[in-house]
Every structure is written in structure tokens, then in C-alpha cells.
N, C-alpha and C positions, 0 to 999 in steps of 0.2 A: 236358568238351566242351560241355556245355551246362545251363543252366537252362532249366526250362518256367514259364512263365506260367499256371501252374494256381493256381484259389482252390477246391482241392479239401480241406475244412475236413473231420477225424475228428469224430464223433459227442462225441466228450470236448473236439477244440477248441470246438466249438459252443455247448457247454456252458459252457465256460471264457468265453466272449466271452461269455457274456447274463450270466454272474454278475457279472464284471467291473464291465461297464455299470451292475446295479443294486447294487453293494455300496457305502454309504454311505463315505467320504472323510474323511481329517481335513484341517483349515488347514493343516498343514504341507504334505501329501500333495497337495490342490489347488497349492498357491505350486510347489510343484516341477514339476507339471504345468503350470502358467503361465509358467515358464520355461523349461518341456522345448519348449512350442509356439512359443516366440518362438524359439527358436534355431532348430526347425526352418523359422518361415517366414521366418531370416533367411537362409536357407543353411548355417547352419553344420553342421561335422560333431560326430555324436555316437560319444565315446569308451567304451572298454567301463566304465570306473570311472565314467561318467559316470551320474546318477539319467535313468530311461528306465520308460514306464508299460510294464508286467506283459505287456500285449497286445503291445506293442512288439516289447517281448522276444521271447513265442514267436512272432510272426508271423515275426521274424528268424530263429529255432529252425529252424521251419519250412523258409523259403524256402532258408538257407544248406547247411541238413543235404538236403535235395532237391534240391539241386545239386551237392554232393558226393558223394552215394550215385551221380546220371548218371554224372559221371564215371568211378566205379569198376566201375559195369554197362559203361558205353560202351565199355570196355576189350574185351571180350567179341566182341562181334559182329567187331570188325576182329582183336584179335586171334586171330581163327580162321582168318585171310589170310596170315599172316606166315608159314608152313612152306609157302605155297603159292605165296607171291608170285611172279612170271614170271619177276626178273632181281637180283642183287644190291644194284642202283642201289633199286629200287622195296620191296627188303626192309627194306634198312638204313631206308628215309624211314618204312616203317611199323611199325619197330619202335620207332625214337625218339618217332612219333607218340603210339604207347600208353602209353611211358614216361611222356611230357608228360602224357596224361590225370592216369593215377597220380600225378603231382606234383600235378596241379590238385585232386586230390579231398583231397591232403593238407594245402594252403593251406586249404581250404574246411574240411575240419574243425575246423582250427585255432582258425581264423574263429568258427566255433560255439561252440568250449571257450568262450571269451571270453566270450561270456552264461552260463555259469554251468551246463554243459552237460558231463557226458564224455561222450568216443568212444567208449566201452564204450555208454553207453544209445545215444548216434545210430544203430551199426552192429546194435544188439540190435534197434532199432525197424527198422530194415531188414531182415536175416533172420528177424524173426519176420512180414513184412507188413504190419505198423503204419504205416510209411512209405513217401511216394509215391517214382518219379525220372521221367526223361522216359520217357514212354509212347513214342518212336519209336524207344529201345533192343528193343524187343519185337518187332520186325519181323526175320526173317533177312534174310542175307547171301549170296546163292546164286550171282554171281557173283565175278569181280576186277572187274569195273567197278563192279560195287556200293562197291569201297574207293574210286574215285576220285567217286563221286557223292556219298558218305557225306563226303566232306572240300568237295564243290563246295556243295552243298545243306544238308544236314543242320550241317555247321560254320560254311557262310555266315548259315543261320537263329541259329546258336549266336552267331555275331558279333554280329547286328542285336539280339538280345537281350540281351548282355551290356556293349556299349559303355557303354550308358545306366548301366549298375551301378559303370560307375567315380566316376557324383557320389552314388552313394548315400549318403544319409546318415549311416548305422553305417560310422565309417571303417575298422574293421578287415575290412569285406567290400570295401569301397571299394577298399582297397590291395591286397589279393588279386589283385580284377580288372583292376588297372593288367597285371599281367605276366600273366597268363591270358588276355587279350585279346592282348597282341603276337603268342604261339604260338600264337593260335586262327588268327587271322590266315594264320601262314606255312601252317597246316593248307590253310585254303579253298583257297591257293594254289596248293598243292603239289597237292590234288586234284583241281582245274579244268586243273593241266599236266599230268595224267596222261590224264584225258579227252582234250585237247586232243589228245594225241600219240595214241591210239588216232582219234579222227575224222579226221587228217589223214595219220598213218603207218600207219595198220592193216589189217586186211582187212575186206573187206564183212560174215564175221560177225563181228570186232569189233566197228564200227561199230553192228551189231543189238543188240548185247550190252547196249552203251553206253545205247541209246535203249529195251530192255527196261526197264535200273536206273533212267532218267528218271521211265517211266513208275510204275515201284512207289514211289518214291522222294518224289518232287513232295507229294502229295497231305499224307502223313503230317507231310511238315518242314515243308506250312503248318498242320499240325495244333500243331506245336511251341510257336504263340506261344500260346497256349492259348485254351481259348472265349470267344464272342465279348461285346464289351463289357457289353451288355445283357444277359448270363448270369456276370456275373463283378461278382458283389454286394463282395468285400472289395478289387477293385482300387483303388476308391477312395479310400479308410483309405489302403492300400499307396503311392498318390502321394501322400497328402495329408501322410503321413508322409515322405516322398521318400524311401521302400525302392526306387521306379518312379516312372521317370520320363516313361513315352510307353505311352499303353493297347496292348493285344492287337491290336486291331484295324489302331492305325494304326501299329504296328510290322509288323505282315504285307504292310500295301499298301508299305511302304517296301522290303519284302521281293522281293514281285513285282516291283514298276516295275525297282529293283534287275535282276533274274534275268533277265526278259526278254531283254534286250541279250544279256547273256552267252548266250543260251541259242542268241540267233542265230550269234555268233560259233561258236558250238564246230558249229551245223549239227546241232543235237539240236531236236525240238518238244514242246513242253510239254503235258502228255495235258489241256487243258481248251478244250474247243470252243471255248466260251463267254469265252477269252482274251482281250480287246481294247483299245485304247487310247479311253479317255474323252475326248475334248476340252472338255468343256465343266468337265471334275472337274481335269481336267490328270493323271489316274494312269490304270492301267491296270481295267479291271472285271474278275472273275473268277469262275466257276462257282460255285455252293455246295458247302459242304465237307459231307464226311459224317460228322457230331458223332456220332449213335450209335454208330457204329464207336470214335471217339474215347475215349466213355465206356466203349465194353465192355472195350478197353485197359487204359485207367484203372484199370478197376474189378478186370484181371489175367484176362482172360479173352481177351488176343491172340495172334497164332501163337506167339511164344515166351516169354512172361511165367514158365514154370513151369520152364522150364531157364536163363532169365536168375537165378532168385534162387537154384533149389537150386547152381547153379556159382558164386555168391557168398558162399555158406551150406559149401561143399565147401573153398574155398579158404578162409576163415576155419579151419575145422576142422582143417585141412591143416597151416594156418600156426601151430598152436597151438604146437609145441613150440618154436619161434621168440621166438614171444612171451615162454615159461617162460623159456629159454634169456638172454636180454636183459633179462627180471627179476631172475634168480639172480644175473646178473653184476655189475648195478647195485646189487643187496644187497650182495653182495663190497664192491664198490670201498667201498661208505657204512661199511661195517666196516671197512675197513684204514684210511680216513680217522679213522675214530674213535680207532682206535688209536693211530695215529700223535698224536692230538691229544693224547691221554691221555699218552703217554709225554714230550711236550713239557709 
């Protein structure tokens, strides 16, 4: 579902990055460095065989494996909708939805192996806490209009952030997000028609429902594109590398100007007074957000941070004999292959 725009660095990356910086280099080590830069400020894309500096690497680590772990949390919140959904038409759409996350989160790990990474350590770094996902999984679900806000807002935030990821530089996250983007896509869509049809067929507490989830809803998916530029010390690096291609900041105003319209159409108001269209900027101005909340998130201390990871941590443990199950079998088959060779 989504990537976050976070340059929230563990105490060991931080570490990692000042060694980096001052550990002395050999000729060769520089030349490949001097070529890793000019490809990237040619445009070109960088392959996983391809030589890529150290930092590179884990900031890729990082960002790819935080995008797949969202997806596999983001599963959670909506599927807790699906044995309740209203009507058959609205089940079926949000069960394939969460399907598609779970695809999304299995391109993106994939994505990861490729630096040099197994999914054993990325999903351990996740159940053990070590690793971030988006902080707007963290928030419940308390209505059904929550499932059609969570696809208009929260997916369309997902969109505006991940378009850009399809020229990223590391091509095998690139490619990923060619087809992550198309069903992110049908998601916003599908959510904003679900909306649509409660504002214009539903009943008056529909309608309240709808404009309840706005209200909870709004605030957090502009918390999505992560803090803002002037607190976001490695965005830099991150474009400069072309991992990103458009800062925090000025992908959230693209976000608003974006949402506004639609927000008029569906006949919902967006909870920020302070709302308004700038004329002289050409976008819309917008209230300030509230970052400490943000950080408390972050930091795993939001309404639901400790039941999003222990039901992550449940279903791995769940799924164990699964796992045994599809090793055992793939031992088999490698042995009757053997066999078979042997007697040939």
C-alpha cells in the first residue's frame, strides 16, 4: 500500500554512515565510485550486479524493506472489514484489495533479497522492532467508511508517493513499482466509489459516518509523506542518488491541491480551518500538522502500534509449519533429482 517518506535512521545506521564517510578508500574503490556517480547523474538505472557504495545499499535496505513490511501490516487494519463488509459486491473488492497488498509486500521483498539481504533478517528486523513501516497503519479502523477513506486518502497518499519510485534508480525497486502503482491506482478508485455511493445513496448517518473517517483520517495521510523538508537531513543524499525524486514537502502540496476538488465533489469537508487556496503561490495553504504525535507513532507508542506487530509476529508463528512443510518438500524433490541424475 504504501511507502513512508521517513529519514528515520537506527542508532547502528547512524553509526554506519559517519564510518562510512571517514573510512579511507582505495583507487579502485574511488574509479568505481566515479562511475557509480556519473551514471547516476546520467539517468541511468542501477542493476543489482551492478558495483553501488555500501550507503547505497542499506539506504535501499532500508527504504525497500519499510515498504514491504507497510504493506504486510496494511493488510490488518482493512482486513478486519472483510467478515463485515455490507454487501457481496464491497467484500469481494476488499478482499482482492488485501490479496494485492500481500502481492505488493512480496515484489518488495524480493526487491530487497537483490542487495544482498534475506527475508528471514528483514521480517526478524520487523517482529523484533528493529524496523520502521508506515506509522498511519497504527491508527484503527472503527468504521466501514473507514475502508472507503483508507482507499480515497491513505491509497491516494500511497499513489503520490510512489509514482516517482517508478524512475528510481535501483531498477529492480523501479520495476516493482511499475505494477504496484497500476493496483494502487484501482484501490484509490474503488474507495472514492464507495464513498461516493454512501454520500449520494445513503442515509444521513452514513453520510456522518463518511465525514467522522475524513475527519480522523485527513490529518495522519498528510503525516504519510513524512516530516518536513527542513527535518529530513538524508532526503538529500536520497534524491541526489535518485532513490526520490520530489521532497516530503512538495509531494504533500501536490497531495492537497490534488484532494481538495475531490473532497468537494463527494460533499465531505476537510477538518483544517486554515484550508485555503493561495493565489499568489498558485496551491492551496494548509494548517500545521502535528509532528509530535507523528513522532510518538513512529517511535510505537500510537493507538494501535502493539497489536499491529504482536498479529504480525502471531501470523508468522502461525505460519511456521507451512514454512517446514515447503522446505521438507523442496528437500524431497532436490533428492529424487539427485537420484534420478545418479542413476542416469
Amino acid at each position: 500500500m504504501y511507502t513512508q517518506s521517513m529519514d528515520t535512521l537506527s542508532a547502528e545506521d547512524k553509526a554506519f554512515e559517519a564510518a562510512s564517510k571517514a573510512k579511507l578508500r582505495s583507487a579502485d574503490e574511488l574509479q568505481s565510485q566515479e562511475r557509480f556517480d556519473a551514471r547516476i547523474d546520467a539517468g541511468d538505472f542501477i542493476e543489482a550486479k551492478d558495483w553501488m557504495p555500501e550507503h547505497y545499499r542499506k539506504t535501499l535496505v532500508r527504504q525497500i524493506s519499510q515498504h514491504a513490511h507497510s504493506e504486510f501490516v496494511g493488510m490488518l487494519p482493512e482486513g478486519n472489514w472483510i467478515s463485515r463488509a455490507p454487501t457481496l459486491k464491497r467484500k469481494s473488492i476488499l478482499l482482492s484489495k488485501v490479496q494485492d497488498e500481500a502481492g505488493h509486500g512480496l515484489y518488495l521483498y524480493a526487491a530487497a533479497e537483490t542487495l544482498g539481504t534475506s527475508r528471514d533478517e528483514l521480517l526478524d528486523a520487523l517482529h523484533t522492532g528493529k524496523a520502521k513501516y508506515s506509522s498511519i497503519f497504527n491508527y484503527p479502523t472503527l468504521t466501514w467508511a473507514d475502508m472507503g477513506v483508507i482507499g480515497w486518502l491513505v491509497d491516494g497518499a500511497a499513489i503520490m508517493n510512489q509514482v516517482p519510485l517508478c524512475r528510481c534508480s535501483y531498477a529492480p525497486y523501479a520495476r516493482a513499482m511499475l505494477r504496484i502503482c497500476r493496483e494502487e491506482s484501482f484501490h484509490q478508485r474503488q474507495g472514492y466509489e464507495a464513498l461516493l455511493t454512501m454520500m449520494t445513496q445513503g442515509t444521513e448517518a452514513q453520510r456522518a459516518m463518511v465525514q467522522d473517517a475524513v475527519n480522523r483520517w485527513w490529518w495522519p495521510s498528510l503525516m504519510m509523506f513524512g516530516p518536513p523538508d527542513a527535518e529530513s537531513p538524508n532526503s538529500e543524499q536520497s534524491m541526489r542518488w535518485g532513490i526520490k525524486r520530489i521532497s516530503n514537502d512538495d509531494l504533500r502540496q501536490k497531495f492537497v491541491d490534488a484532494t481538495v476538488e475531490q473532497a468537494s465533489i463527494l460533499g465531505v469537508s476537510l477538518p483544517d480551518p486554515l484550508l485555503k487556496w493561495n493565489e499568489t503561490r498558485q496551491h492551496y495553504d494548509m494548517g500545521p500538522i502535528d509532528w509530535p504525535e507523528f513522532w510518538q507513532v513512529v517511535g510505537g507508542d500510537g493507538p494501535c502500534n502493539k497489536e499491529r506487530l504482536a498479529a504480525r509476529v502471531d501470523a508468522w508463528d502461525n505460519g511456521a509449519w507451512v514454512r517446514e512443510a515447503a522446505l521438507a518438500h523442496a528437500a524431497k524433490q532436490a533428492s529424487k533429482q539427485q537420484q534420478i541424475a545418479k542413476a542416469a
